[in-house]
N, C-alpha and C positions, 0 to 999 in steps of 0.2 A: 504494500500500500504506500502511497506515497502522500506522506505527511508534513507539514511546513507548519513549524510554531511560529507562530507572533508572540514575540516574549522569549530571549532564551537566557533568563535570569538562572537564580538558583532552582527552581521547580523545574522551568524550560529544558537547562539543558540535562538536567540529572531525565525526567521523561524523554525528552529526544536521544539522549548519549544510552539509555535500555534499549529503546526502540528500535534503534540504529545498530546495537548488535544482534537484535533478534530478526533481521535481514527487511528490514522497513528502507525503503528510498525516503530519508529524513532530511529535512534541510529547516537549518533552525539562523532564525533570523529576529536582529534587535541591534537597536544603533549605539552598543557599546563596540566601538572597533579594536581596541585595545584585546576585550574580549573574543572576536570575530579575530580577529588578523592571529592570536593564540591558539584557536582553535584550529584553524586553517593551517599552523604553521605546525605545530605538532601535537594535534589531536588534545581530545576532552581527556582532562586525568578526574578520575572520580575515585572519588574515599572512601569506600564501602567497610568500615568498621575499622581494624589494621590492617586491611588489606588496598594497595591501589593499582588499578588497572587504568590501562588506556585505547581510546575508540575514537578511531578515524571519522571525523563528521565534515557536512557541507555546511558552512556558518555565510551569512551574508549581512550586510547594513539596511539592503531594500531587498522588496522580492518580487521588484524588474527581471525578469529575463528567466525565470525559474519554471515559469508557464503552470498551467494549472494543476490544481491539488486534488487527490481525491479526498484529503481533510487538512482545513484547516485549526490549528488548535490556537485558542487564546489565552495567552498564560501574560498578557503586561497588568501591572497593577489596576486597580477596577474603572481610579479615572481616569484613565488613558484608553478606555476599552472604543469610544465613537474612532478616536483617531486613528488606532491599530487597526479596525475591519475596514475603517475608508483606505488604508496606505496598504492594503491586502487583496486591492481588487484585481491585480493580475493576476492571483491564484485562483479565483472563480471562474471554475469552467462549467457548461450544463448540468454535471452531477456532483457538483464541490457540495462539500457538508463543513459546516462552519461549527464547533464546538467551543464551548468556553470552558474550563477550568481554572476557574476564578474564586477566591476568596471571598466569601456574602451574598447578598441576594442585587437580581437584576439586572445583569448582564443579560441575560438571554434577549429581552425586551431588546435593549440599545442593538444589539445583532440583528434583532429579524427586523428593526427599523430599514437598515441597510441593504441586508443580503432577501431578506423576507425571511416570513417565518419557514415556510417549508424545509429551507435548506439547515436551521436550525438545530443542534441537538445539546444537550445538556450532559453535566458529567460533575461530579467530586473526585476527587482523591485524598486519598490518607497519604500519601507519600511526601515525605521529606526531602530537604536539599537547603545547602547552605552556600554559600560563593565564597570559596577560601582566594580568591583571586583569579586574573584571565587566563581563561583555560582550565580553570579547577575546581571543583564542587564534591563539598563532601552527599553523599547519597544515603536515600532512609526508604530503602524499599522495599526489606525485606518481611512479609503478612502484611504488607498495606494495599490494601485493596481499593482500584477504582470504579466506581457506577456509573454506567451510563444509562441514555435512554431520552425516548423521545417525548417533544412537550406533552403530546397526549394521551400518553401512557401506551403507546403499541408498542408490539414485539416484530421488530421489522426486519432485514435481511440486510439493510446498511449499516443499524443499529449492531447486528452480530455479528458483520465484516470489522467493525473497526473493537466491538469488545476480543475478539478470536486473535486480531494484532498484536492487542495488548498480552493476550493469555502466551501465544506462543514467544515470547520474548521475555518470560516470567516476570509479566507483573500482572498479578491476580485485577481480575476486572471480572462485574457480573454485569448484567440488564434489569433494570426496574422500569415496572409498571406505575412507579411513584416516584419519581425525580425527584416533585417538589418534596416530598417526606425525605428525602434523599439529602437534598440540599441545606432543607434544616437541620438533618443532625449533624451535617458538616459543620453548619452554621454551629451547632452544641459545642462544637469540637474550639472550633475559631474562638471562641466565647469564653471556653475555657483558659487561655492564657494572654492572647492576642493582649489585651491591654494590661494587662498584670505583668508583662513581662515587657512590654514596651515603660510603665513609669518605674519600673522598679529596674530596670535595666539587668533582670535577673534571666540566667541561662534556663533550661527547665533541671541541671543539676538542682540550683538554687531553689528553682518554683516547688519543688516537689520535695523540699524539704524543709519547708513552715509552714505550720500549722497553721498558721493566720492566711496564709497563702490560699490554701483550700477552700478554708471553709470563705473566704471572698470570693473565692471560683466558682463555690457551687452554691451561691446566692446568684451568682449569675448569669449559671445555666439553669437553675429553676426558674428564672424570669422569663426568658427566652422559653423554655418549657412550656411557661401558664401562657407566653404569648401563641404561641402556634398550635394550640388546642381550643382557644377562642377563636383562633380564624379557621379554623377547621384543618390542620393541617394533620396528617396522621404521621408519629415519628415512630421511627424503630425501636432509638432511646426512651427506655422507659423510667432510667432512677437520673437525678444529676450526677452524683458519684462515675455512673457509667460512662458518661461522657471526658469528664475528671479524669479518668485512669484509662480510658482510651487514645486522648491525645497524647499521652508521654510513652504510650506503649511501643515496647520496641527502638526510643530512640535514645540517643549521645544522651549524657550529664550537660554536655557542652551545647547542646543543641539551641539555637536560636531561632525563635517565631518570625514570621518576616515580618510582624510589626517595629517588632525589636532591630532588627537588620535595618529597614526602613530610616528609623532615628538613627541608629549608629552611619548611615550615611549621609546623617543631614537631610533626608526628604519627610516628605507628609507620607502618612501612613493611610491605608482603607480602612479606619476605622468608621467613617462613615457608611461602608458597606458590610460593616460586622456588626458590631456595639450600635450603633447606628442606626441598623436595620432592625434589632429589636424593638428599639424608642421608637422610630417612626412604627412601625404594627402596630406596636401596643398603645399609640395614640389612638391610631384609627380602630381598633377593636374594646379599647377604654380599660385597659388594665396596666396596671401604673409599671414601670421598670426605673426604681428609683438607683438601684447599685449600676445599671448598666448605664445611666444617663450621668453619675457621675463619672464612672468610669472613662466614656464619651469628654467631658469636660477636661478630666486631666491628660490626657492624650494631648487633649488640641489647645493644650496650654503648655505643654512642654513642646508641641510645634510651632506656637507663637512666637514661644522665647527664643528659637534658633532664628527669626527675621528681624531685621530691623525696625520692629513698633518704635511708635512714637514712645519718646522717655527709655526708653533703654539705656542702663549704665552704660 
């Protein structure tokens, strides 16, 4: 299959650099060239535990000249996501499938704006990856399973072409009839550290070993919980704990959220399409998210302080 990410950050290229040994025509593209021009010059090294291997990839800056995808994957952070499918149109051929694997809710909407909904498919992943620098990412994919599947719950034949990709290159992927429940308990997952570890600037070694830590987790992933059972959404996760002990499972002490990643390189982070996206539901469904809307607050105050506001020492 031949696959083109938009986005080949620490997620991007840790999924493109599997896929690509598991005999996929992969070409992963994003305007770091530093990155691009490493890759190119002597292959992706990925860190899979103590162990590191390397894989030959196609890395570009645009994806002029590449000609059409039969999928394309969105992996750039969530506000960037109109720009990434508009600067992606030379990959759209009659049967391109456009997928998001993005961080929070919404994305899918901004794609079918563009591409239409048809060509739309939707997907989570549990897999990790961190940017130890260009050309190098440590990798978290071992039992990380990704879901895909189509907005309106069918079991389709394009749908099983590109889970069956992912399977034969060993990274476990199933098909849901339920994305949206899909996506929320991604969402549980995100919820779980994303800002807890972006203000506290803590690894999840760190996260997962105070107690104070927790139990602020799992106030709010029970928010996010009470929100998505008002709007009707049916999740897998049934305790918060399980969400809790599912995000750290399997990875590094050292491991870094990429909200956390995000601040340590100086940018705005998607907390608006995590933390964010609980406050916004739970407005319009009428049930309060007071832990996550702080949590919301202090994020985007520790990204204030990286600008030049007015009065700044």
């Amino acid at each position: 299959m031949k696959i083109c990410f938009i986005g080949a950050g620490a997620l991007g290229s840790t999924i493109g650099g599997v896929l690509t040994e598991g005999g996929n025509d992969v070409w992963l593209i994003d305007p770091y060239q530093a990155h691009v021009d490493a890759m190119n010059a002597g292959g992706l090294r990925m860190l899979d535990g103590d162990t590191e291997r390397t894989v030959r990839v196609r890395a570009r800056t645009s994806a002029v000249g590449i000609g059409p995808a039969d999928l394309v994957i969105i992996l750039v952070k969530s506000f960037h996501t109109r720009q990434a499918v508009e600067s992606a149109s030379a990959l759209i051929g009659p049967d391109t499938m456009v997928m998001s694997i993005q961080n929070g809710l919404g994305h899918e909407e901004i794609i079918a704006d563009i591409v239409g909904r048809d060509r739309v498919l939707a997907a989570k992943t549990y897999v990790g990856g961190v940017f130890l620098g260009p050309g190098h990412v440590r990798i978290g994919t071992r039992g990380k399973e990704t879901i895909i599947g189509e907005l309106d719950g069918r079991i389709t034949d394009r749908v099983r072409a590109v889970a069956d990709a992912f399977i034969r290159s060993d990274l476990p992927a199933e098909i849901s009839p339920n994305i949206m429940g899909v996506m929320w308990d991604k969402l549980l997952i995100n919820v779980a550290g994303g800002a807890l570890t972006a203000i506290t600037r803590l690894t999840y070694g760190g996260l997962y070993s105070l107690p104070a830590m927790e139990a602020c987790a799992l106030a709010a992933i029970s928010e996010a919980m009470a929100v998505a059972r008002a709007s009707g959404v049916v999740l897998s996760i049934t305790d918060p704990r399980e969400a809790w002990v599912k995000a750290g499972a399997g990875l590094p002490p050292e491991f870094k959220t990429s909200m956390l990643q995000s601040l340590g390189n100086g940018s705005v982070t998607e907390v608006d399409f995590i933390h964010g996206s609980v406050v916004r539901w739970g407005a319009q469904c009428g049930v309060p998210t007071p832990v996550n809307s702080t949590l919301v607050a202090c994020v985007k105050g520790i990204e204030y302080a990286m600008t030049d506001y007015p009065g700044k020492a």
